[in-house]
N, C-alpha and C positions, 0 to 999 in steps of 0.2 A: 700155402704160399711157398715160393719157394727163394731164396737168399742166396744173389748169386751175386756176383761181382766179376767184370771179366774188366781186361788191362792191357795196354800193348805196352809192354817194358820194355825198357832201353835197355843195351845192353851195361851192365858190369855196376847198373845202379839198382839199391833198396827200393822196392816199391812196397808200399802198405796200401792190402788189400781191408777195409773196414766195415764192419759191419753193425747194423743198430743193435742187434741182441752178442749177450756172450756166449759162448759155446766151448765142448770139448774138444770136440774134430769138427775137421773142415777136409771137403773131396778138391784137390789139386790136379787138375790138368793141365797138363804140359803140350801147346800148342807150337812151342819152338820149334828148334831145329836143332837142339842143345841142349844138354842139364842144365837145370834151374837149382839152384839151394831156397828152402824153408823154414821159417822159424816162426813159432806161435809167441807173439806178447810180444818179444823185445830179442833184438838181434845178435846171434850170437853164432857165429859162425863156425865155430868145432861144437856146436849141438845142432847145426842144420844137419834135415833131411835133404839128399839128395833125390832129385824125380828126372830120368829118361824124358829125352822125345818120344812125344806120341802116347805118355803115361799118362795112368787117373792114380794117384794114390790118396788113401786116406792116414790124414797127420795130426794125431793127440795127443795130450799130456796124458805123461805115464803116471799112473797111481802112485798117489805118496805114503810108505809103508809107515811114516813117522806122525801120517794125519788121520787116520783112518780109514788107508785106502781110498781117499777124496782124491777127486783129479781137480786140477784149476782149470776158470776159463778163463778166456779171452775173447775180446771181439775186432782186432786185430791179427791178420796174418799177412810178413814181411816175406817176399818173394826178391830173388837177385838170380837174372838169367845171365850167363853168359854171354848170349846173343840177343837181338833183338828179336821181338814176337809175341805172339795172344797168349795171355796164362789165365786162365776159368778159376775162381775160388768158389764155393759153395757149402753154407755153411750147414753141417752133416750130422742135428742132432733129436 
């Protein structure tokens, strides 16, 4: 099966992309016409990824040296395009 979620976001608002299972990464595609910003769990905009037009990137929580090299998951991922347009999430694990 495969865990997609696609969106047409407005422009300059938080969308939460939601998913039934938690996950480490999620494959983001950028169907805009503009960078998009990314945040896994909860929104925080100087740890957003940014992703290009016309980009697939894959967006993870980085290993925590202080847990065992555990990563966390989430089953949210909050997308803010600049412009209006389609953004793909797909959960990547």
């Amino acid at each position: 099966m495969i865990d997609v979620v696609r969106k047409t976001c407005t422009a300059e608002v938080t969308e939460p992309f939601s998913f039934s299972t938690a996950s480490v990464a999620f494959k983001v595609k950028n169907f805009t016409d503009d960078v998009i910003l990314v945040c896994l769990g909860t929104w925080d905009e100087n740890q957003s990824v940014m992703i290009q037009s016309g980009v697939a990137e894959t967006v993870m929580h980085n290993p925590d040296p202080a847990n065992y090299m555990t990563r966390d998951t989430t089953d949210t991922v909050l997308v803010k395009s600049t412009v209006s347009g389609v953004v793909e999430v797909l959960r990547n694990d």
